[in-house]
C-alpha positions in Angstrom: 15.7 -22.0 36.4 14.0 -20.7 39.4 16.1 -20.6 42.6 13.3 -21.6 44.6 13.3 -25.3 42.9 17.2 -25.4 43.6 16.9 -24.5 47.2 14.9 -27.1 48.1 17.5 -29.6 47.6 19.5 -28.3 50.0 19.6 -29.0 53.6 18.2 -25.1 55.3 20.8 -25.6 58.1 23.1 -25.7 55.1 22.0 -22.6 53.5 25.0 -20.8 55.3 27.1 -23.6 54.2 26.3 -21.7 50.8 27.0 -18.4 51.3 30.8 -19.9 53.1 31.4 -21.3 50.3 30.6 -18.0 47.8 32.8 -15.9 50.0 36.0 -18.8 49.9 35.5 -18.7 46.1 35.3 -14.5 46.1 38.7 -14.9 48.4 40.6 -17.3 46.0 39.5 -16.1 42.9 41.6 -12.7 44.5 44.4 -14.7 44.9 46.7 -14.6 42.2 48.6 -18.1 43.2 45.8 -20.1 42.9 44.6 -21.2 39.6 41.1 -20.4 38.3 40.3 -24.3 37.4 41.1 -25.0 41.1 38.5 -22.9 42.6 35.6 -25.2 42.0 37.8 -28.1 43.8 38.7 -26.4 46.7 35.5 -25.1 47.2 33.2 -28.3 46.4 35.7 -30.3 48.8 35.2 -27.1 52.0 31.7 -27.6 51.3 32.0 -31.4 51.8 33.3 -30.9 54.9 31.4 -28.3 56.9 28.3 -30.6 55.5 29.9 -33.6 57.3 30.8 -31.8 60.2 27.3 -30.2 60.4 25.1 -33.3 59.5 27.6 -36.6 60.5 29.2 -38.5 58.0 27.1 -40.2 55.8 25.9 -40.1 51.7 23.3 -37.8 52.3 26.1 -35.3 53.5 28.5 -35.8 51.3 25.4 -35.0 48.4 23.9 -32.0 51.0 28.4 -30.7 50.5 28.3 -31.2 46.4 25.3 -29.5 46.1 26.0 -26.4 47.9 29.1 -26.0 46.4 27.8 -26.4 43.1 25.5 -23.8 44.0 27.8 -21.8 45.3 29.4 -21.5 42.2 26.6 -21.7 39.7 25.0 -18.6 41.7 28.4 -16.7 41.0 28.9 -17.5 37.8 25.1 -16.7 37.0 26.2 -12.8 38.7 28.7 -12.7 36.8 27.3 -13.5 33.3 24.0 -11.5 34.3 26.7 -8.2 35.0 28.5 -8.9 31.5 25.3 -9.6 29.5 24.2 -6.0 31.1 27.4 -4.4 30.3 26.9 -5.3 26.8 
């Protein structure tokens, strides 16, 4: 999947929303208290809310939060499978 397809779904103001939201998953996934299966919450619902306090509360926020959580995540997870595939 090409990233540039993804990107355009997302807000540009939002585009730092993104890279937030990599960095608070980088910081949990170091912190031993806090459940792996977690992550994806905590980071999907901090995404959420800098959308809605960036763009106003309405749907189109809440979606513009989802998705750049979720691609927060996917575009970690893709680095780290691309690093173990290469390590193989």
């Amino acid at each position: 999947m090409e990233w540039n397809a993804i990107i355009e779904f997302i807000n540009p103001e939002l585009l730092i929303v993104v890279a937030a939201c990599w960095i608070i998953g980088y910081v949990l996934k170091q912190t031993p208290r806090i459940p792996d299966w977690t992550i994806i919450y905590a980071v999907t619902v901090v995404a959420v809310a800098f959308a809605i306090v960036m763009l106003g509360f309405t749907p189109q926020s809440v979606l513009q939060g989802i998705l750049c959580g979720a691609v927060a995540v996917y575009g970690n997870q893709l680095v780290k499978q691309a690093k173990k595939s290469g390590d193989e």
